[in-house]
N, C-alpha and C positions, 0 to 999 in steps of 0.2 A: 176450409172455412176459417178466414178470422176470429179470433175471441171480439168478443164488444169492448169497443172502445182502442182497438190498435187501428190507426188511422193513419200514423205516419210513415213514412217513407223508409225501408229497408235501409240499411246503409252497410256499403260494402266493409272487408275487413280490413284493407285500406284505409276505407276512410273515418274506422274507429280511430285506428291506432294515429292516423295524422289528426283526430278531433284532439286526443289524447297529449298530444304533443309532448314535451319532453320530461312528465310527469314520473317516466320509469325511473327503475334503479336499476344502479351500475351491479354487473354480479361480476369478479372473478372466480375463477374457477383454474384445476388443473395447476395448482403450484406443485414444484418440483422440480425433475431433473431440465422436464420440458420450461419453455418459456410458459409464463402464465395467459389465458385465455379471457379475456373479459367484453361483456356486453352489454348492453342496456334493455331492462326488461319490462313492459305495459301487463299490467293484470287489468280486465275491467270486466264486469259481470253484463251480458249479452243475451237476448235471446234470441235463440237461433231462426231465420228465414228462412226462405225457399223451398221447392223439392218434398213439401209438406212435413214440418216439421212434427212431431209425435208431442201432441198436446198433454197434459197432466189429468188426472183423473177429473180434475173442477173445471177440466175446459182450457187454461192457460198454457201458454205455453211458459215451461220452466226455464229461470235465468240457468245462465251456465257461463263457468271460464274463460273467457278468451284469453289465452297466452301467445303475445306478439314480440318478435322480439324488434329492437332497434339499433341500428340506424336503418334505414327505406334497403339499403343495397343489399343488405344481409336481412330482409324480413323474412321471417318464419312465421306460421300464426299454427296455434294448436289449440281445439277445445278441450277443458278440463271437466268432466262432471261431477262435482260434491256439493255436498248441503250446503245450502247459502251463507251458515256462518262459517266455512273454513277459509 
């Protein structure tokens, strides 16, 4: 069951991270003997759909992390769970 008031359309995690467009930041990573490693990174706070997601005591379902990385060839996506102000 929906909470009242979620009406719109799921949106895949694709098509956050392309709403998102190139909003990320660059991270490097891995200096040293190795060559350095760097990517471009989308945080956006999400709440999760499908597959019956595990509603909050008040009936909501709680935001959560989406961590995506960019560019599209090299996406990864990973959910982060913390309180909404971290």
């Amino acid at each position: 069951m929906r909470p009242q008031g979620s009406r719109t359309r799921p949106l895949s995690l694709r098509e956050h991270m392309l709403a998102a467009g190139r909003r990320g930041r660059a991270v490097t990573w891995r200096k040293g003997s190795r060559a350095a490693m760097s990517s471009h990174f989308v945080l956006l706070r999400v709440r999760l759909a499908g597959r019956r997601p595990q509603p909050a005591c008040d009936g909501t379902i709680p935001l959560v992390w989406l961590i995506a990385q960019w560019p599209e060839d090299q996406g990864e996506y990973r959910f982060v769970v913390r309180p909404g102000a971290a």
